[in-house]
N, C-alpha and C positions, 0 to 999 in steps of 0.2 A: 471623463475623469473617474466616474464610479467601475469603468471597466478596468481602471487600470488597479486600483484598490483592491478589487475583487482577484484577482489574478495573482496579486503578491498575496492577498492572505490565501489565496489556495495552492501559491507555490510552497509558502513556507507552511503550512498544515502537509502539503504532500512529502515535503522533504524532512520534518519531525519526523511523519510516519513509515518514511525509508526508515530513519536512521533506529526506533525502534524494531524493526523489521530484521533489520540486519545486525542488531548489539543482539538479539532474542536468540536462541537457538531453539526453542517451542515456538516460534512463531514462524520461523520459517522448516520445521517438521509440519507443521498446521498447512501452511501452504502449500508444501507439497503433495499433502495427503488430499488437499480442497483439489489444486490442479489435475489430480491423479483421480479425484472422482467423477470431476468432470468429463475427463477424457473416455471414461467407462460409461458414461449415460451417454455419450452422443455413439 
């Protein structure tokens, strides 16, 4: 039971933090500049 709890409050924390992610237009410049620096260190 505690698995299933766990799961919806981590879906709905992950799907808030889509939908700030993608209303943002600084947060997704940020991301792309994260993804892009990572790509340059490996």
């Amino acid at each position: 039971m505690a698995y299933i709890a766990d799961t919806i409050y981590i879906f709905r924390e992950l799907t808030r933090l889509l939908y700030v992610v993608v209303t943002s237009p600084f947060a997704i410049i940020g991301s792309v500049l994260m993804l892009g620096s990572v790509t340059w260190q490996e």
